[in-house]
TORKOL-4160 file (C-alpha; in steps of 0.2 Angstrom, whole numbers, padded with zeros to 4 digits, m for minus):
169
<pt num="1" X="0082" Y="0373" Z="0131"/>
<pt num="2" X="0089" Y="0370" Z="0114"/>
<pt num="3" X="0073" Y="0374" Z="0104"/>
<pt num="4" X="0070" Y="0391" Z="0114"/>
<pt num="5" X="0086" Y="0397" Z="0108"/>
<pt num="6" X="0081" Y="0392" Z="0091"/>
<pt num="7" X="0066" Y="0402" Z="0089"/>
<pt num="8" X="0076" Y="0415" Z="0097"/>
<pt num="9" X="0089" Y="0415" Z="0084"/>
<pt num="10" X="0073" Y="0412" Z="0069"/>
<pt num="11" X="0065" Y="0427" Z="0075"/>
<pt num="12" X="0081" Y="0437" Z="0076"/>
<pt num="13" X="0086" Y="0431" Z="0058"/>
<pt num="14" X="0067" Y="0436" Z="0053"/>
<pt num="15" X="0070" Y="0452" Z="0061"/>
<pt num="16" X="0088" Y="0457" Z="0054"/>
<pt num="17" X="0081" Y="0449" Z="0034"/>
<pt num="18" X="0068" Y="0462" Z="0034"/>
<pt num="19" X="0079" Y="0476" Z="0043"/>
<pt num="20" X="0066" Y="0477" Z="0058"/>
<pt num="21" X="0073" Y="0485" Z="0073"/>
<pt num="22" X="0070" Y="0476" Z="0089"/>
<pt num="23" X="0057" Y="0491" Z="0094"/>
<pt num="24" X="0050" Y="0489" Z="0077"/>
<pt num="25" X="0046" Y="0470" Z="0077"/>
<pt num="26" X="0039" Y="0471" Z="0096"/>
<pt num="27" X="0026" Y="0483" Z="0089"/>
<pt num="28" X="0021" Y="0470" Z="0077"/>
<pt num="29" X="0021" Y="0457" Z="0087"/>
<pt num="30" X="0015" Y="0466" Z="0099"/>
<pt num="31" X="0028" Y="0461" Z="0114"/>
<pt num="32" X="0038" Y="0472" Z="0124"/>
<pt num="33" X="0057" Y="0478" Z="0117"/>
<pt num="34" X="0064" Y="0469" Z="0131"/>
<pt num="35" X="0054" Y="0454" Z="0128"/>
<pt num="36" X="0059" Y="0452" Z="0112"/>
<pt num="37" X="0077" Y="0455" Z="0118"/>
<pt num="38" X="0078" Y="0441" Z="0130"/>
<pt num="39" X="0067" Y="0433" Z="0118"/>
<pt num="40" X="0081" Y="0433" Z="0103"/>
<pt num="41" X="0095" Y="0428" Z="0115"/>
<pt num="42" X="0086" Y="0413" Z="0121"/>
<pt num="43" X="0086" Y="0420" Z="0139"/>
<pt num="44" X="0068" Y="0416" Z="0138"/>
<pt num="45" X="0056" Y="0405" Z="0129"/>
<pt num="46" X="0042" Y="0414" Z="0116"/>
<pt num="47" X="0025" Y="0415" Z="0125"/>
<pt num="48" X="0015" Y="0403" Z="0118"/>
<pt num="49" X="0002" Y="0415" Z="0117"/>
<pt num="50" X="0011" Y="0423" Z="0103"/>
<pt num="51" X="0013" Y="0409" Z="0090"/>
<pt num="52" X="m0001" Y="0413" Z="0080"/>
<pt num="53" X="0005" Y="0432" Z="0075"/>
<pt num="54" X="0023" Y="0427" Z="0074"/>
<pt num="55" X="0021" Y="0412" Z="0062"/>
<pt num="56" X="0011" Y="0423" Z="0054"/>
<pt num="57" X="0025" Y="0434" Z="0050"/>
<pt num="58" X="0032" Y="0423" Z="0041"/>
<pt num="59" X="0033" Y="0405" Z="0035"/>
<pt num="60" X="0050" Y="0399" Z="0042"/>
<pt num="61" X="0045" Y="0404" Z="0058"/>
<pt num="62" X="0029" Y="0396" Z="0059"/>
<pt num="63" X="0038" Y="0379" Z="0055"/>
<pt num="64" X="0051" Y="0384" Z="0070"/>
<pt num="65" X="0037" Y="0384" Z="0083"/>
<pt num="66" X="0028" Y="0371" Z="0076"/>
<pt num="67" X="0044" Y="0360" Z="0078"/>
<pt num="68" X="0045" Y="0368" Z="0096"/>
<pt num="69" X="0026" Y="0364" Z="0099"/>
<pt num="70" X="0025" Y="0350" Z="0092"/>
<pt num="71" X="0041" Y="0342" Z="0100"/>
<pt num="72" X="0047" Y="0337" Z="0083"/>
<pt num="73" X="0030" Y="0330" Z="0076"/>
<pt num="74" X="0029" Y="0345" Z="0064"/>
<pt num="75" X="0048" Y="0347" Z="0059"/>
<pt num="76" X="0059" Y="0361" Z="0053"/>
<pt num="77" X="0068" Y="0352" Z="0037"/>
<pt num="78" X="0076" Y="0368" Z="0036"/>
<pt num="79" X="0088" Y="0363" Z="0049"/>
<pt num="80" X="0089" Y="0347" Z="0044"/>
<pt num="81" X="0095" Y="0351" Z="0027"/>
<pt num="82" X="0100" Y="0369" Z="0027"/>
<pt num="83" X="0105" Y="0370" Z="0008"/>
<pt num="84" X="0089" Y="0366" Z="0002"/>
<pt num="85" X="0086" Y="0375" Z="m0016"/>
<pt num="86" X="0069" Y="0383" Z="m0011"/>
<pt num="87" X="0066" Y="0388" Z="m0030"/>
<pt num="88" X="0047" Y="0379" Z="m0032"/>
<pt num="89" X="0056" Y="0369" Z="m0049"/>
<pt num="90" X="0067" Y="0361" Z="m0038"/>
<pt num="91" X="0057" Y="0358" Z="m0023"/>
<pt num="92" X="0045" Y="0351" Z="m0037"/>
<pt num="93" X="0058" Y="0339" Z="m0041"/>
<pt num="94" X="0062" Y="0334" Z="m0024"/>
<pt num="95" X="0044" Y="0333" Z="m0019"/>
<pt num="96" X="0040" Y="0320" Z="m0034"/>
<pt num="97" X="0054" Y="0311" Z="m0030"/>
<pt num="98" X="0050" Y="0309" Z="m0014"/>
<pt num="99" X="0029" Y="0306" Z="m0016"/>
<pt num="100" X="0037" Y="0293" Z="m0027"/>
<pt num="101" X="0047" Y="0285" Z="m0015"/>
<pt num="102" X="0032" Y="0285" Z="m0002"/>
<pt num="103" X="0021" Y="0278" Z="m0016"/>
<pt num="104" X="0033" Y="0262" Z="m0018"/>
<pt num="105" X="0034" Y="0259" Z="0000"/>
<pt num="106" X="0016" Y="0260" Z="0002"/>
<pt num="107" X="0016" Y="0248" Z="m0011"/>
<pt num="108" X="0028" Y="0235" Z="m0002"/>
<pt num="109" X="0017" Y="0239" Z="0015"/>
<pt num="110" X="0002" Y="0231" Z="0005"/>
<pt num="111" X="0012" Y="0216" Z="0000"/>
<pt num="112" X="0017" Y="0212" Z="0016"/>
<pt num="113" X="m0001" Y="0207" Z="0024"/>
<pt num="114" X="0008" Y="0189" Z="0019"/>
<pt num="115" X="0025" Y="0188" Z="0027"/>
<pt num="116" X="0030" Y="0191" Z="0046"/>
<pt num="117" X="0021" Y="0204" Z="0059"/>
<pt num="118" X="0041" Y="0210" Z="0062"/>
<pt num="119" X="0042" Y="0212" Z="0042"/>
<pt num="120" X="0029" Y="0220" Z="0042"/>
<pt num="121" X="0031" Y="0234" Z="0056"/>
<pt num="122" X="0049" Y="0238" Z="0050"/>
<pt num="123" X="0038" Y="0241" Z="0030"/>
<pt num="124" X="0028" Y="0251" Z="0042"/>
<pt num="125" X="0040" Y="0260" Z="0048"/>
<pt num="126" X="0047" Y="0263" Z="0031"/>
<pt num="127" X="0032" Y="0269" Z="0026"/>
<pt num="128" X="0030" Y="0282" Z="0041"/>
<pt num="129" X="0048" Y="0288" Z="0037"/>
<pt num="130" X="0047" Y="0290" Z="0019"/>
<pt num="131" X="0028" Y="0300" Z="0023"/>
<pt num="132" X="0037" Y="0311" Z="0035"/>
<pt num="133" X="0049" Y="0317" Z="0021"/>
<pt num="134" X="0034" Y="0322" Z="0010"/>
<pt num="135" X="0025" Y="0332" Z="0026"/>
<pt num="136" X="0041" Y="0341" Z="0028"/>
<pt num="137" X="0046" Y="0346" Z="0011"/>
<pt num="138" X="0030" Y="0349" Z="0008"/>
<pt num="139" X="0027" Y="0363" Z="0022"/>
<pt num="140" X="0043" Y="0370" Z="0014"/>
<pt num="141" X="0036" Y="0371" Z="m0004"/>
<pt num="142" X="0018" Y="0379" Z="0005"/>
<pt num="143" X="0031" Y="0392" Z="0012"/>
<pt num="144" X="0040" Y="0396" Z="m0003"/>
<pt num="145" X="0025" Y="0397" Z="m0014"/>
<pt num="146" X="0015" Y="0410" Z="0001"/>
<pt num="147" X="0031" Y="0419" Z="m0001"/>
<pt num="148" X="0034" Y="0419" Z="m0021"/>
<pt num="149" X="0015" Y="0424" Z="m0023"/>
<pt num="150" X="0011" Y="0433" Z="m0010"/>
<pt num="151" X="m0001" Y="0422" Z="m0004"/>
<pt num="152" X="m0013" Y="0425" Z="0010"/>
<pt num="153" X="m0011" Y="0409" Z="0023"/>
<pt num="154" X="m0023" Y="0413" Z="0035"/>
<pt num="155" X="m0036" Y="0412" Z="0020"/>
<pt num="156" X="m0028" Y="0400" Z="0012"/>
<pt num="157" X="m0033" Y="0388" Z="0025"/>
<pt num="158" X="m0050" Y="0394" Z="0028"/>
<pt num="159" X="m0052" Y="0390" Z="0010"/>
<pt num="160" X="m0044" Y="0374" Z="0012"/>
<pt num="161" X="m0056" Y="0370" Z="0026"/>
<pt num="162" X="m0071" Y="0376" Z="0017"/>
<pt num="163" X="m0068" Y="0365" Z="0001"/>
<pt num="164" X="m0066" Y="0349" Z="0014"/>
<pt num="165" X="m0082" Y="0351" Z="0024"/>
<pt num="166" X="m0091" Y="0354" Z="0007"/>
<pt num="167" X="m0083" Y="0335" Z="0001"/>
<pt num="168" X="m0074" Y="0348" Z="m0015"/>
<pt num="169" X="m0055" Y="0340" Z="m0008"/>
């Protein structure tokens, strides 16, 4: 019930940053007024059926539902850490530090083929923690560069998607 109120509260943040009126973001969407009201309040969950146009609004909310989705597997950093300088320099810092990180735990998993099965499930787990970090920081950096640039996402992907079937990634 939680999460429901949290997109709820991302879409109406969305909405109030960009000076939407509630009438004005349901024809976008497109969802009725009411909807959307109960919707902001949390009275009622966001119909799955509109994920793909509201994250398409804007990146922050597309990491919200994924979080929701996903049931954490995709999470929201930005709850996690709420002051996180989303200027690219520092999230390059942050993000090189981390891939770092991962890098040397990686490092320590390979090692450990030699020492006990429990030693090596906790560099395991190490290693899935210190991948997550990336992943997450990561999706915030994809955001903030979409955002900066004006980057399309939609075609983004389908580029992305392109360049891997064709082995260019």
């Amino acid at each position: 019930m939680v999460k429901k109120i949290a997109i709820g509260k991302a879409i109406q943040a969305f909405r109030r940053e960009k000076n939407l009126t509630q009438e004005e973001l349901a024809n976008r969407i497109p969802i009725d007024r009411s909807v959307l009201a109960r919707i902001e309040s949390g009275e009622r969950p966001l119909p799955s059926g509109y994920d793909t146009v509201v994250s398409g609004l804007s990146w922050k909310l597309a990491l919200e539902i994924a979080d929701e989705r996903t049931g954490g597997y995709i999470s929201n950093i930005l709850e996690d850490v709420p002051n996180l300088d989303l200027h690219p320099a520092a999230l390059k810092d942050v993000l090189l530090k981390q891939l770092a990180e991962a890098g040397k735990a990686l490092e320590r998993l390979s090692m450990a083929k030699h020492i006990s099965p429990e030693k090596r499930r906790e560099s395991a787990e190490t290693v899935w923690h210190e991948m997550r970090v990336v992943i997450e920081t990561a999706n915030v950096m994809q955001g903030v560069l979409e955002e900066e640039f004006c980057l399309d996402r939609k075609r983004m992907i389908q580029k992305h998607e392109f360049e891997i079937k064709k082995c260019d990634r």
